[in-house]
C-alpha positions, 0 to 999 in steps of 0.5 A: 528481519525478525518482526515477531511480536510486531503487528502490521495492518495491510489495504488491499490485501486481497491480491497482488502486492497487498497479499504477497506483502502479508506472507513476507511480514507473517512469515518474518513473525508478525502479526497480519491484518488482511483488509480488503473488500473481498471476503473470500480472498482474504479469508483463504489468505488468513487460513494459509497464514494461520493464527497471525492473520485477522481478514477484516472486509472494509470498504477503504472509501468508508471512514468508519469502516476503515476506523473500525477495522484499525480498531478490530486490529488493536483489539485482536493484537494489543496494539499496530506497529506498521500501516501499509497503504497498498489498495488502490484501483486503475479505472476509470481508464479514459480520456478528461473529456469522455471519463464518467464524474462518479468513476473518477471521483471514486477512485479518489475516494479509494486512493487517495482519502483511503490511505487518508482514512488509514493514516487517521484511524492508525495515529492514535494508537501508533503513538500511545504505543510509541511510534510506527511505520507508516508506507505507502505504495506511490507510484511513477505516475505520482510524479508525471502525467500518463495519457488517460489515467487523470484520476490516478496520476492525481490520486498517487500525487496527493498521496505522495504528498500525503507521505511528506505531510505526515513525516513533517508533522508526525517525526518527532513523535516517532513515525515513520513515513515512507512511500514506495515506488515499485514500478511496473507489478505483474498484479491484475491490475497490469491486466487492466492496464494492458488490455486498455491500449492507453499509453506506453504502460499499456503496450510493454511485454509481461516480462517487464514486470517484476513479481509481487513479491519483489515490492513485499520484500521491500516493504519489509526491508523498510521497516528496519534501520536500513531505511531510515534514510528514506524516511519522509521519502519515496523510495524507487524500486526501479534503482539498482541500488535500492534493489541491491540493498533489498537485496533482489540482486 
C-alpha cells in the first residue's frame, strides 16, 4: 500500500505495537508522528526512520499536551491523514478491593480520555483536509471481564465505545473509525502481564503471542479500501479470515 505524501500521528510509539506500526507506515511512504513519553526511545526511532519521522514527547493524560503535539504534527507536514490510538498502560493489576484509587484513575486518564484527547486535538484538521482515519488498538477485554484488570477492562470498553460514538457522528464528514482487536502481542506489556499470575492471560506460554509487527501490518491495511467494511467496527486479529485478508497467512 502506497502512503506517500499521507502523514499519520501515532501514541504510544515508543515500543511494542506503537513502534512496530510507525516502521510499516514510514516504510509504506508516510509521514510519522512518534508520540510517547519517552524521549529517548522515540528519538532513536525517528533517526532510523530519517527525515519522515517527528518524535513529540507528550504526556497522553494532558489535553494540552496532546493538542499541542497534533499541532506540531500539522505544522511539520501540512496536514494529519490517520490518528492511530495504540498507548495504553496494564497496571494497576489487582483485585476491586485492595487496588490503589489514584492508579486506577490514571489509567483511565491514559486509555481511555487520551485517545478521547487525540480524537479531539485531531478532528479539526482532519476535516478541513477532507477526511481520515481514525484507529484504535481495543482489546478482548473491551468485551468481557479478566480477573484484576477492573480499570483496563473498563477503559478498552469505553474506548471501543468511543470508536462507535465518533463513526456515528463523524461518517458523513469523511472519517473513518475503526478499532483493532489484536489479541495477545509479545510487547513489554505481556511481561507485565505475565509476571502478574492474574488470570489466564497471565499463565499462556510466549509462544502464544503473535509479533508486533502482525497488528502494524494490519493497521496499515485498514487504511486502504479493503477495510471500509470495518468502518465504525472493531476488527479481531484473532480471525483467520482477517489475518488472510492482511495477508499474515
Amino acid at each position: 500500500m502506497d502512503m506517500t505524501g499521507k502523514t499519520v500521528l501515532i501514541t504510544g510509539a515508543s515500543r511494542g505495537i506503537g513502534a512496530a506500526a510507525a516502521r510499516e507506515f514510514a516504510a509504506a511512504g508516510a509521514n510519522v508522528a512518534l508520540v510517547a513519553r519517552g524521549a529517548e526511545a522515540i528519538s532513536a526511532l525517528a533517526q532510523d526512520i530519517g527525515a519522515a519521522a517527528l518524535p513529540i514527547v507528550c504526556d497522553m493524560a494532558d489535553f494540552d499536551a496532546v493538542q499541542a503535539a497534533v499541532a506540531a504534527c500539522v505544522a511539520r507536514f501540512g496536514g494529519l491523514n490517520v490518528l492511530i490510538n495504540n498507548a495504553a498502560v496494564i497496571d494497576p493489576i489487582g483485585h476491586l478491593d485492595t487496588v490503589d484509587p489514584a492508579e486506577w484513575s490514571r489509567l483511565i486518564d491514559i486509555n481511555l480520555k487520551g485517545p478521547f484527547y487525540a480524537i479531539r486535538a485531531a478532528l479539526p484538521a482532519m476535516i478541513a483536509g477532507g477526511g481520515g482515519t481514525v484507529l484504535t488498538v481495543s482489546s478482548g477485554a473491551a468485551h468481557g471481564p479478566m480477573e484484576g484488570w477492573s480499570a483496563y477492562c473498563s477503559s478498552k470498553a469505553g474506548a471501543a465505545m468511543l470508536t462507535r460514538c465518533l463513526d456515528l457522528e463523524c461518517r458523513e464528514q469523511g472519517i473513518r473509525a475503526m478499532g483493532l482487536s489484536p489479541g495477545t502481542v509479545a510487547t513489554r506489556m505481556q511481561r507485565q502481564i505475565s509476571a502478574s499470575g492474574i488470570n489466564p492471560i497471565s499463565q499462556l506460554d510466549w509462544t502464544a503471542h503473535i509479533p508486533a509487527e502482525w497488528p502494524a501490518r494490519t493497521l496499515l491495511w485498514m487504511c486502504s479500501p479493503e477495510a471500509d467494511d470495518f468502518i465504525g467496527q472493531e476488527i479481531a486479529l484473532r480471525d483467520e479470515t482477517i489475518r488472510k485478508r492482511v495477508g499474515l497467512i
